[in-house]
Backbone as JSON, one array per atom type, in Angstrom:
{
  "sequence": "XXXXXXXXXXXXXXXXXXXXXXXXXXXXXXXXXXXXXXXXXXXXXXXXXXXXXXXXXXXXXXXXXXXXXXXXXXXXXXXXXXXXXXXXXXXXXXXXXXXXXXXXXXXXXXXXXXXXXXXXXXXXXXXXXXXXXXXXXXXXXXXXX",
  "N": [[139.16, 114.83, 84.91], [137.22, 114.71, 87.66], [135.5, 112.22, 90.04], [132.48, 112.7, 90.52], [130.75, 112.74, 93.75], [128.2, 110.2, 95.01], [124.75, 110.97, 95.28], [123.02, 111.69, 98.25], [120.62, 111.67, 100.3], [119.29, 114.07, 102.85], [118.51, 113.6, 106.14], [116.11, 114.92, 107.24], [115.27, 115.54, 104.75], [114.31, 112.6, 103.91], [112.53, 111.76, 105.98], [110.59, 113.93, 105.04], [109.89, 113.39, 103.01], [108.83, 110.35, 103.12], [106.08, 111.41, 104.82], [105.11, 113.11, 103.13], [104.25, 111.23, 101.3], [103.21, 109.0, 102.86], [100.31, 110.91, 103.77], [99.21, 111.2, 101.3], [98.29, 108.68, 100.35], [97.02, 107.96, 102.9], [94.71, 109.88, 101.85], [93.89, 109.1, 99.4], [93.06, 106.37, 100.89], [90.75, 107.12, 102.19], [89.62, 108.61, 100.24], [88.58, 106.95, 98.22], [88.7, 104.34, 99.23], [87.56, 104.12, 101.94], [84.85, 105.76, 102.66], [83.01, 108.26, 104.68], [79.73, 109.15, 104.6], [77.35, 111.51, 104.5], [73.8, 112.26, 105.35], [71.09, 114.04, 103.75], [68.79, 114.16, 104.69], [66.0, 113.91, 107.06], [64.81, 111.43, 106.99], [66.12, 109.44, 107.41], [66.86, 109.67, 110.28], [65.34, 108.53, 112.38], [66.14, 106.03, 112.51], [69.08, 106.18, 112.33], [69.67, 107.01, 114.87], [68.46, 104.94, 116.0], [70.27, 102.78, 115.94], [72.71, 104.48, 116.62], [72.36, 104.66, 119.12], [73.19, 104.6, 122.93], [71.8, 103.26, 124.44], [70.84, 100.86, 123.95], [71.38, 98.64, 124.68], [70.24, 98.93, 127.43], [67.34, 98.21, 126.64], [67.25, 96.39, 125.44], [65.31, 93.52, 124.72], [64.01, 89.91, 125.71], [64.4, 88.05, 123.54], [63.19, 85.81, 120.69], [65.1, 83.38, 118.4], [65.46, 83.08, 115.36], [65.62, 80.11, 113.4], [68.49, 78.7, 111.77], [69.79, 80.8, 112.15], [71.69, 83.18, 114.12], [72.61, 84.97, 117.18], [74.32, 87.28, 117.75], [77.45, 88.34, 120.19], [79.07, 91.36, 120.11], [82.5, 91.55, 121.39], [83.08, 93.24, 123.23], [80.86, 93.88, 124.92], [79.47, 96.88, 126.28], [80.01, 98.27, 124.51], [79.76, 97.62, 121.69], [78.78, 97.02, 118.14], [76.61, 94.85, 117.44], [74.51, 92.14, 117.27], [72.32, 93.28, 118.85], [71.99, 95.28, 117.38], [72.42, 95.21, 114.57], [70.67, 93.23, 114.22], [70.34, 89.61, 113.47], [72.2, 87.21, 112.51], [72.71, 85.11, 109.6], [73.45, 81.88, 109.15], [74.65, 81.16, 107.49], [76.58, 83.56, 106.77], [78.5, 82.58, 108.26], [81.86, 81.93, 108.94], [83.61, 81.13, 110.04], [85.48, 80.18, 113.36], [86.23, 81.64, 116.33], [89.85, 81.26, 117.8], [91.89, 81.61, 119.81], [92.18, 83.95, 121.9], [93.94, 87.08, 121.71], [94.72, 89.0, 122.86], [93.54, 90.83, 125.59], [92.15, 93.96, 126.96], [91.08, 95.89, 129.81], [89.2, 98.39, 129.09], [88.2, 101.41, 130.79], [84.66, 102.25, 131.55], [84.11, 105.35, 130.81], [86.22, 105.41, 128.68], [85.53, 104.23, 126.18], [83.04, 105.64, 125.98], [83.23, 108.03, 125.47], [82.2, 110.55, 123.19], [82.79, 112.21, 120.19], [84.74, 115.0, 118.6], [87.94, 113.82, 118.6], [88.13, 112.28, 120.55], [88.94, 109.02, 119.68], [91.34, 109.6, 118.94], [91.65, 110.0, 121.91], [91.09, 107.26, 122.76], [93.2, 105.94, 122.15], [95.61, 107.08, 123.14], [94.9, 106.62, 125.79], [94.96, 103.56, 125.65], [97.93, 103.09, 125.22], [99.12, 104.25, 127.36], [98.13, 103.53, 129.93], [98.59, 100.9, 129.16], [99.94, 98.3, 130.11], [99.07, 97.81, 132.86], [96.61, 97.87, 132.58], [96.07, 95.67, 130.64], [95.14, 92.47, 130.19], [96.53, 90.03, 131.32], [96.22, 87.57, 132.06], [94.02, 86.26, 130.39], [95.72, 86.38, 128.54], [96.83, 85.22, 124.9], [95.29, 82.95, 125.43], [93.62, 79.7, 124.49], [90.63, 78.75, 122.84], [88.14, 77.11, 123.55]],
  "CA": [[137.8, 115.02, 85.35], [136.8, 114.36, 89.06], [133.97, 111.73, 89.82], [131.05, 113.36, 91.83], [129.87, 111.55, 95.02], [126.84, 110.03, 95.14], [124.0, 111.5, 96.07], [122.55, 111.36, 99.59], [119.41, 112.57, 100.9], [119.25, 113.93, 103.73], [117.67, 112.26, 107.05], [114.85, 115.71, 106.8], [114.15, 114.94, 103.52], [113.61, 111.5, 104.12], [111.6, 111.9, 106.53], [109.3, 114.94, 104.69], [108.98, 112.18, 101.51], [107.96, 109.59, 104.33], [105.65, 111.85, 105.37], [104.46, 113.01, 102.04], [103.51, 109.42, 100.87], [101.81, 108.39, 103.9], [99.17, 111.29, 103.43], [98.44, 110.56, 100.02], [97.79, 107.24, 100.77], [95.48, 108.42, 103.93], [94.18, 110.47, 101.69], [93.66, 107.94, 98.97], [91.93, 105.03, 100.81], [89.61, 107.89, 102.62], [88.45, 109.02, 99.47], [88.07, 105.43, 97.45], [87.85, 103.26, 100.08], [86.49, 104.44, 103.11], [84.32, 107.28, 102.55], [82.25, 109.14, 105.3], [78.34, 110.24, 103.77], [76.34, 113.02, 104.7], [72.64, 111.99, 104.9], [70.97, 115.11, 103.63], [67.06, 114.21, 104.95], [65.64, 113.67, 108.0], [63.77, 110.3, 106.69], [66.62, 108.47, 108.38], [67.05, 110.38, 111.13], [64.71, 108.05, 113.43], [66.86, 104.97, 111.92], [70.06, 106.5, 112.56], [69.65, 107.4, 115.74], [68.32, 103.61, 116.51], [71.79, 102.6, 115.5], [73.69, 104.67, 117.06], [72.01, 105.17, 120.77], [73.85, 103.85, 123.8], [70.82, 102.88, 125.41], [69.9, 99.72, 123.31], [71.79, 97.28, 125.65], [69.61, 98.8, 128.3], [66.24, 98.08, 126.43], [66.43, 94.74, 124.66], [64.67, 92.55, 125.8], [64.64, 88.8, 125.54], [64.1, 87.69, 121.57], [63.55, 83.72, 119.73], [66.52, 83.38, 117.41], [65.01, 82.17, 114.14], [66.09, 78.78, 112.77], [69.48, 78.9, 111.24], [70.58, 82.28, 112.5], [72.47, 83.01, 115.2], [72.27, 86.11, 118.01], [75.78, 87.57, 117.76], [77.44, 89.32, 120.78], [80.54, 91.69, 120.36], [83.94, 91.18, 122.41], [82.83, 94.21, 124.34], [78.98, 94.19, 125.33], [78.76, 97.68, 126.71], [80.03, 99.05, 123.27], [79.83, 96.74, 120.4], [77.89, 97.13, 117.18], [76.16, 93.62, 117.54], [72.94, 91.4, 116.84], [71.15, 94.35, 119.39], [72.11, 96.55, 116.4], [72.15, 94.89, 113.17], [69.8, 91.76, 113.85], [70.48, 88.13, 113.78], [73.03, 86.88, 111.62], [72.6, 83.8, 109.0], [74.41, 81.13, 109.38], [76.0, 81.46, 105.72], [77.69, 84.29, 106.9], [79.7, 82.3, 109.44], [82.83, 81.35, 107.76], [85.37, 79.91, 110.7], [85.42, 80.33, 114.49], [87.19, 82.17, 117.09], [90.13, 80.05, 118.13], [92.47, 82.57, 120.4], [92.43, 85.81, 122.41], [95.98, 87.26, 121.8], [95.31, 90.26, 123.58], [92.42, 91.62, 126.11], [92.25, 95.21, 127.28], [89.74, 96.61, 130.23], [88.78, 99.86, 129.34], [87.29, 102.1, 131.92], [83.79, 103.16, 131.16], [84.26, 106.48, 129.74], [87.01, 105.28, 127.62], [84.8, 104.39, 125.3], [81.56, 105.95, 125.96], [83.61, 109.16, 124.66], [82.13, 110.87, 121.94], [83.25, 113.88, 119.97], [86.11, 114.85, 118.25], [89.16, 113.64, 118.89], [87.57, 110.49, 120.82], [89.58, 107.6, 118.91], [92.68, 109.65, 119.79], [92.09, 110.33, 123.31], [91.52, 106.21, 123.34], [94.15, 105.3, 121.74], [96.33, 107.65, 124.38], [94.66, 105.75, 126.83], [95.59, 102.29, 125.83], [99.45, 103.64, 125.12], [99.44, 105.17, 129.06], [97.74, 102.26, 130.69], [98.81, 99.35, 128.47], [100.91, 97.48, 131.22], [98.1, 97.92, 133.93], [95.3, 97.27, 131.94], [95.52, 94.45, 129.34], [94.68, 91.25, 131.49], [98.23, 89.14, 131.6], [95.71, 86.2, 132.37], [93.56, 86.08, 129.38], [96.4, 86.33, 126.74], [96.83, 83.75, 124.18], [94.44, 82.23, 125.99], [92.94, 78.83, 123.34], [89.13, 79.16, 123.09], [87.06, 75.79, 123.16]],
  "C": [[137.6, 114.28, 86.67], [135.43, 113.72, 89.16], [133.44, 112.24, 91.09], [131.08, 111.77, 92.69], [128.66, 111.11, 94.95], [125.98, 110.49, 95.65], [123.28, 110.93, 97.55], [121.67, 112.1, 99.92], [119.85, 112.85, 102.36], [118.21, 113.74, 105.25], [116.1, 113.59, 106.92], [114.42, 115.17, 105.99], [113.95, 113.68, 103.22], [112.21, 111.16, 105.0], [110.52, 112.77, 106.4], [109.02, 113.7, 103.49], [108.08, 110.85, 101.9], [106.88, 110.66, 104.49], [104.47, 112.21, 104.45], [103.41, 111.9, 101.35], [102.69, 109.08, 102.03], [100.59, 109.2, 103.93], [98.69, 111.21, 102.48], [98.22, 109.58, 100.23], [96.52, 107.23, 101.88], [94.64, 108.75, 103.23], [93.32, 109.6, 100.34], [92.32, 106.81, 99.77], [91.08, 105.97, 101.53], [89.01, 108.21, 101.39], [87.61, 107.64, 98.86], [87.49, 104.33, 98.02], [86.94, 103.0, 101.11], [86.5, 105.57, 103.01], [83.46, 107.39, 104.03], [80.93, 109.86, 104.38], [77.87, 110.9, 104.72], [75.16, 112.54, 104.47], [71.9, 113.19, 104.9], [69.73, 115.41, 103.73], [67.22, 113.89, 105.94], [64.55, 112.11, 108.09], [64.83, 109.05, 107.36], [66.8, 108.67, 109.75], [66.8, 109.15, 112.45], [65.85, 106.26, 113.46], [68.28, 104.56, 112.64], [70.25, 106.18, 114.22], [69.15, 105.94, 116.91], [69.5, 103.14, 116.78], [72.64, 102.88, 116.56], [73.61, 105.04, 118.95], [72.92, 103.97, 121.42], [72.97, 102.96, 124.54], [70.36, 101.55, 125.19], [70.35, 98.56, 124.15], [70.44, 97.36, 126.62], [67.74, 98.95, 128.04], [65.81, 97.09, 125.48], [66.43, 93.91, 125.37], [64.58, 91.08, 125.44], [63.75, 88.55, 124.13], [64.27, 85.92, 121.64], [64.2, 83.9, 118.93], [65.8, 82.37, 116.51], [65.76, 80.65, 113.73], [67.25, 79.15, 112.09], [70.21, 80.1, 110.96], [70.85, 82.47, 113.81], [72.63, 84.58, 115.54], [74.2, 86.72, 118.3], [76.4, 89.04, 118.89], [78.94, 89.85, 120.68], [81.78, 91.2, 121.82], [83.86, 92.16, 123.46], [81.37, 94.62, 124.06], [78.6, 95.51, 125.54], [79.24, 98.32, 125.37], [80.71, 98.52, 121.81], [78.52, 96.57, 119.79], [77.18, 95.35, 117.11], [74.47, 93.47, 117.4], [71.89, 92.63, 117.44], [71.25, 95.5, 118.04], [71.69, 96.35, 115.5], [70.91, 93.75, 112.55], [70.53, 90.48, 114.18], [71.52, 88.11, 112.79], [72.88, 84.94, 110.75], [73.52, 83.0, 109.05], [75.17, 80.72, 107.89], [76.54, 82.1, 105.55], [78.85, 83.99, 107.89], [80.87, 81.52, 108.38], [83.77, 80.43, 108.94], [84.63, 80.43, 112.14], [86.49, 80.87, 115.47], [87.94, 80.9, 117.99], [91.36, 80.51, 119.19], [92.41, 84.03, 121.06], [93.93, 86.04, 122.63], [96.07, 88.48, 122.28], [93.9, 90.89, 123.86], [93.17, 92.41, 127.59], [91.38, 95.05, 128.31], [89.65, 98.03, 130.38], [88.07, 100.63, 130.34], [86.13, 102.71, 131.03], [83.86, 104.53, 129.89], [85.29, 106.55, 128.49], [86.36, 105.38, 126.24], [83.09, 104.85, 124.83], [81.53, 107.53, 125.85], [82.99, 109.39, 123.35], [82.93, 111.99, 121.49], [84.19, 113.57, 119.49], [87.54, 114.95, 118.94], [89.57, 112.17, 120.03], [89.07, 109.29, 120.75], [91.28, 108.28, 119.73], [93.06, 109.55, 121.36], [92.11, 108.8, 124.15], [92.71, 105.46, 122.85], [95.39, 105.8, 122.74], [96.16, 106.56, 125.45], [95.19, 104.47, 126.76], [97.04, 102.45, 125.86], [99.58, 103.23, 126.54], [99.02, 103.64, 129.47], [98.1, 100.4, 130.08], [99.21, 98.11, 129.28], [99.77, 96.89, 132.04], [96.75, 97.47, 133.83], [95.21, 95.88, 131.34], [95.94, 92.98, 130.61], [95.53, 90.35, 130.77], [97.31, 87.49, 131.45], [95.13, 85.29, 131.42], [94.5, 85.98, 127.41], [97.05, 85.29, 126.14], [95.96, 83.04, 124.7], [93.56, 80.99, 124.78], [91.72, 78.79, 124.17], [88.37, 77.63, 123.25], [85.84, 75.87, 123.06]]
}
């Protein structure tokens, strides 16, 4: 009796079972973990649309920062969800402090003032292509005080 060889996949079908598994898994934490809703009234509408306008940098105006809350500004001002968005932040949600920049980008304008589909990809292209040229050599690792 002759002993068989071991089996061996081959490098295709490694790479379709790779391929396989990583969309179930996409597909997975999109459904369970991060979902996408549908608001199906117009009672948020005015809400929403607070939220999500570009314009709010260029119409807040100067605010008093309550007692033990703190005015919180994203890492990128012209398009970061921040205190102009959400409010003030309590100071029992601060847990630690920023103590490094290990890596700053400058996007051009429209980079991110892209909407629409396919957006995220066309910045993520962008940082790829420009990575070298862009991300500021000066600022990296940079310790914060």
């Amino acid at each position: 009796m002759m002993a068989s060889a071991p089996f061996k996949k081959s490098t295709l079908r490694e790479y379709f079972e790779s391929i396989v598994i990583a969309v179930i898994l996409a597909l997975f934490i999109r459904t369970f973990i991060v979902q996408a809703f549908k608001i199906p009234t117009g009672s948020m509408e005015s809400v929403l649309h607070e939220v999500t306008s570009f314009d709010v940098r260029e119409r807040y105006g100067p605010v008093t920062v309550p007692p033990d809350q703190y005015f919180v500004m994203g890492d990128n001002r012209d398009n970061s969800q921040d205190s102009r968005y959400w409010g003030f932040l309590p100071r029992d949600y601060i847990k630690g402090r920023a103590l490094i920049i290990y890596w700053s980008y400058e996007a051009e304008r429209g980079d991110y003032a892209d909407e629409g589909p396919g957006a995220t990809l066309r910045g993520l292209v962008s940082v790829f292509v420009h990575f070298f040229t862009r991300t500021r050599w000066d600022r990296m690792l940079h310790i914060i005080r």
